[in-house]
BADREN-210474 format. One record per residue (C-alpha): x, y, z; residue in one letter. Coordinates in steps of 0.5 Angstrom, whole numbers, plus 500, padded with zeros to 3 digits. Last residue first. Example, Ala and Ser with C-alpha at 12.3 -4.5 7.8 and 13.67 -1.06 7.14 Angstrom:
2
527498514S;525491516A;
//
This chain:
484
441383353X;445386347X;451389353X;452381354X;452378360X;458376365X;462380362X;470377362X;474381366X;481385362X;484389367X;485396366X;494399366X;496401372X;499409372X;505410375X;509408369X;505415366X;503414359X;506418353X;500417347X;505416341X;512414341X;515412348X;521416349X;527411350X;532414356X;539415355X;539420362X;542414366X;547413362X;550420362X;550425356X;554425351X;556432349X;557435356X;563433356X;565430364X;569434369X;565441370X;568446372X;566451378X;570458378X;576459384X;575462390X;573457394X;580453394X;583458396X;581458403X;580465406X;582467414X;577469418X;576476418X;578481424X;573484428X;572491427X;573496433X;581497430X;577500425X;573504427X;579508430X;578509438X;576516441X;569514440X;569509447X;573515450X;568519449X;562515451X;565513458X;567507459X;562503465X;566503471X;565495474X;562493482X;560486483X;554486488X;553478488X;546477491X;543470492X;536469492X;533463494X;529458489X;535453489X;540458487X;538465483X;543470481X;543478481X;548483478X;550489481X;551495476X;555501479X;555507474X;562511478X;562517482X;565524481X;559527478X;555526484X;547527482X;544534482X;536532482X;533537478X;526541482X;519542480X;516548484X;509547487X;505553489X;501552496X;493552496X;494544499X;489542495X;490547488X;497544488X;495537489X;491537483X;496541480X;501535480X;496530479X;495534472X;503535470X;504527472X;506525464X;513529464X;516525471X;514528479X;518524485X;515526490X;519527497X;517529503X;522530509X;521530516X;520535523X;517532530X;512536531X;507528534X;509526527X;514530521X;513523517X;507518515X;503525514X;506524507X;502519505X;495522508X;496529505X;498525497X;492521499X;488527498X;491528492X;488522488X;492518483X;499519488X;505521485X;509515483X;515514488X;512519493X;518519498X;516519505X;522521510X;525521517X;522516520X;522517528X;516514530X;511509527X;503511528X;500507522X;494512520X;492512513X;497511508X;499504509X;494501505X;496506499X;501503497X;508501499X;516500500X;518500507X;525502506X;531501510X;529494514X;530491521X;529497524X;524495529X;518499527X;520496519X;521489521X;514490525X;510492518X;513486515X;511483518X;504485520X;504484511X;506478512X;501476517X;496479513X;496476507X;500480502X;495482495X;494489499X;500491499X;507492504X;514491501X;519490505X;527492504X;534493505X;538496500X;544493496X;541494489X;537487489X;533489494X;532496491X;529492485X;525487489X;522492491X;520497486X;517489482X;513488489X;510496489X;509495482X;504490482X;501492488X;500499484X;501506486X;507507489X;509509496X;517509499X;518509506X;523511508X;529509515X;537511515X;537517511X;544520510X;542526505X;546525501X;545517501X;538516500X;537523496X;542519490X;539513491X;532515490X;534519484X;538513481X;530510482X;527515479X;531515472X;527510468X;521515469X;524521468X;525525473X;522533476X;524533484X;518535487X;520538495X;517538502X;519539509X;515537513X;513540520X;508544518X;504539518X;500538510X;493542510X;486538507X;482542512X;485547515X;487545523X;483544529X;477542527X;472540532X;464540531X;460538537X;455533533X;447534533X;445528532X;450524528X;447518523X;444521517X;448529518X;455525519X;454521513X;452527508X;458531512X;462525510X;460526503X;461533503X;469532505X;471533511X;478530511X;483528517X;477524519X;474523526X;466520528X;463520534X;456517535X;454517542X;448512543X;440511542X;438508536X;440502538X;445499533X;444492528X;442499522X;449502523X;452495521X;448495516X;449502513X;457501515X;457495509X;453499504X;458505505X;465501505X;466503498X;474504498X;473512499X;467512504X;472508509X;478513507X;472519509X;471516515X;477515518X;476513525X;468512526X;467510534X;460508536X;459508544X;452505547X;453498545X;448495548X;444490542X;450489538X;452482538X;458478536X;458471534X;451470531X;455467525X;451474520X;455479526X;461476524X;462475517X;459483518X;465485523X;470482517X;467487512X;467493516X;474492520X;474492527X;476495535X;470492539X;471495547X;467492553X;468485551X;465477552X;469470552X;464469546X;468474542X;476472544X;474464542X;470467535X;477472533X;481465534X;475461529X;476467525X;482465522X;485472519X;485476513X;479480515X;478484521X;477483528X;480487534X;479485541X;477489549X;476487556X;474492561X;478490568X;482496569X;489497569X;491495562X;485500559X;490505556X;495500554X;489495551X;486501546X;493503543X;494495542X;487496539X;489502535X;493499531X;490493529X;485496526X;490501523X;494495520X;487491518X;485498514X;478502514X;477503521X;470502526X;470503533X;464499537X;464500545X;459496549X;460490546X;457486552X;462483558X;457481563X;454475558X;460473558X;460470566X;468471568X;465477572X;471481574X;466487573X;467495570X;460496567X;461504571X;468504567X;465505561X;465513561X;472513562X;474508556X;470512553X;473519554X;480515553X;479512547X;477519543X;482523543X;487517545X;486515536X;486522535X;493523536X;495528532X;499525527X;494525521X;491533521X;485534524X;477533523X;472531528X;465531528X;463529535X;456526539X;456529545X;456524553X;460530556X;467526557X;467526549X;466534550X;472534554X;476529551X;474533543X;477540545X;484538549X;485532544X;484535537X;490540541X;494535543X;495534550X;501535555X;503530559X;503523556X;509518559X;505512556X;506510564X;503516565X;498515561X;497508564X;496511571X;491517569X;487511566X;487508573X;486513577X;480516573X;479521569X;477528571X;483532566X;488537568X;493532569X;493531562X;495538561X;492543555X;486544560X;481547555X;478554558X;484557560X;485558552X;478562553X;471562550X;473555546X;471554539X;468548536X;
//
């Protein structure tokens, strides 16, 4: 969609039509001044049209589409405490439990001075506190596919009224296989609703999607497709596979960062990263998918409050989480698909604040590195890692007592190759021990060998030679003659 004029989409929030009450809590947000997904889609939004939006991540698509609704809701708006009164009337659909969250807490600020009601579900928790918050009754359902389902099966959500779908991250939803699960969540809606679907990407899976369930879409794009912010500094260091975490140091303490997260590939490598960090001296939480979800919202919380260095990650914490104010995303292991290396690094540089990325790129990664090239259309050059010379190896050994670990950081210089040859081989043999005299000398028997002994003087048998082992036959007398 392109506007006519720049005055023909107001850039101000004040310039809006909303109501009082959701003009009260954008500014209690400090709010003043709209994103540019959020000036073109809020109007169209507020016109009853379906969306297709794509922007860069970080550009505040969540209020792009959460203010509109909750708008065009508020003529349900009751205090009612009947739960029939209380309908689902808006379902937003997200790929991940920590975005899922996320937006409901945004949702809840928007809506906190009107009476429509919201929730989130999604998977990793008890249903039973999710069922308590359903049967109460909401306007505004925030959930995760899978867990939606477990709840539309137990007759504890119904979708009959819902007037506004919402599909935030459509295309990681489609990554990780929630396709069949959208299809049937999208068969218990009525046909007749607003559909509004946003992704940092557009690709023609998602353009398949939007073209089965969107009628006649607005189609916004405020940025290239698959383009990284402007704001983020980019650089690719060339490291062996055993010297990243050295290099991770390195950067950490030259460029005197306090907060990073830290992607990998791998839930098991992401546990093993941390540990490791841990062990040498930095503070930090790893955050996977084989956590629970109250380990992984706490440490999601540890590291909003500033409680941890690093957030040491995979792929779960690419899209979407809103954290402010960090500095940096180092790619531990270059990601496997080149689009989430877009994702990963819009975790900085958010809201036009600057941020660095870093990617740490080792011989075997030459592919994944082209694909990302050829992505984001700009030439990669690798880097070398320049290490302080003057300062000594540190090795920190770690011990565990009564199952808690206890870190004893002990400091040693570790000798230089050169002076370690500079000594003579000899000198570094060890001395042998001292020689018995006794043992040199030849063996000699004390006894003649012309005689043997008594116990060798033993009489041979004469004829056929018969083993003492062997018990001689028993004569038994014969009943009956052989004749017989």
């Amino acid at each position: 969609m392109t506007p006519d004029s720049p005055e023909a989409i107001p850039q101000r929030y004040a310039d809006l039509t909303l109501a009082e009450p959701l003009r009260r809590a954008v500014a209690d947000m400090g709010y003043e001044f709209m994103t540019p997904i959020q000036a073109q889609a809020i109007p169209v939004v507020l016109q009853g049209r379906d969306v297709m939006g794509a922007a860069q991540t970080g550009t505040g698509k969540t209020a792009a589409f959460s203010l509109p609704l909750l708008q065009r809701l508020l003529k349900h708006e009751n205090s009612s405490t009947s739960p029939a009164r209380h309908p689902v009337r808006a379902l937003v659909l997200l790929p991940t439990r920590e975005l899922a969250d996320q937006v409901a807490q945004q949702v809840k600020l928007y809506a906190k001075y009107t009476n429509l009601r919201s929730t989130v579900v999604f998977g990793g928790m008890d249903m039973k506190p999710q069922t308590i918050e359903l049967k109460k009754g909401v306007e505004v359902l925030v959930a995760t596919p899978g867990r939606l389902l477990d709840h539309i099966e137990a007759k504890n959500a119904v979708l009959n009224q819902v007037e506004y779908v919402v599909l935030d991250e459509a295309d990681r939803m489609l990554d990780i296989g929630f396709l069949p699960d959208l299809q049937r969540i999208l068969s218990y809606l009525p046909k007749q609703r607003t559909t509004l679907l946003f992704s940092a990407t557009f690709s023609p899976e998602i353009k398949r999607l939007a073209g089965s369930y969107l009628q006649n879409p607005v189609t916004i794009e405020v940025a290239r497709s698959n383009a990284t912010a402007s704001t983020v500094e980019q650089h690719f260091y060339s490291v062996g596979e055993d010297d990243k975490r050295h290099a991770l140091h390195q950067i950490l303490r030259t460029r005197g960062m306090k907060q990073a997260f830290v992607f990998v590939n791998s839930k098991l490598g992401c546990a093993r990263l941390a540990r490791s960090l841990e062990r040498e001296g930095l503070k930090t939480t790893a955050l996977h998918g084989d956590k629970s979800q109250d380990e992984r919202l706490k440490a999601l919380d540890a590291f909003k409050k500033g409680e941890v260095d690093l957030l040491v990650c995979t792929d779960v914490a690419a899209r979407g989480l809103d954290i402010k104010d960090v500095p940096a995303v180092f790619n531990f292991d270059v990601p496997f698909n080149a689009e989430d290396y877009v994702h990963r690094i819009g975790r900085t540089g958010r809201a036009g604040a600057s941020g660095l990325a870093v990617s740490f790129v080792s011989p075997k990664d030459a592919r994944l590195v082209a694909d990302i090239e050829k992505l984001i259309k700009t030439r990669i050059e690798l880097e070398p890692v320049e290490y302080d010379e003057d300062k000594p190896d540190i090795r920190r050994q770690g011990r565990f007592n009564e199952g808690r670990r206890l870190y004893e950081q002990t400091e040693e210089r570790i000798e230089p190759r050169s002076e370690r040859r500079s000594a003579p081989r000899e000198s570094r043999r060890p001395s042998a021990p001292p020689q018995d005299p006794f043992f040199n000398q030849p063996y000699e028997s004390t006894q003649a060998a012309a005689e043997p002994a008594p116990w060798e003087a033993v009489a041979k048998p004469a004829g056929r030679v018969v083993s003492a082992n062997i018990r001689p036959k028993r004569k038994v007398a014969a009943l009956f003659n052989k004749t017989e």
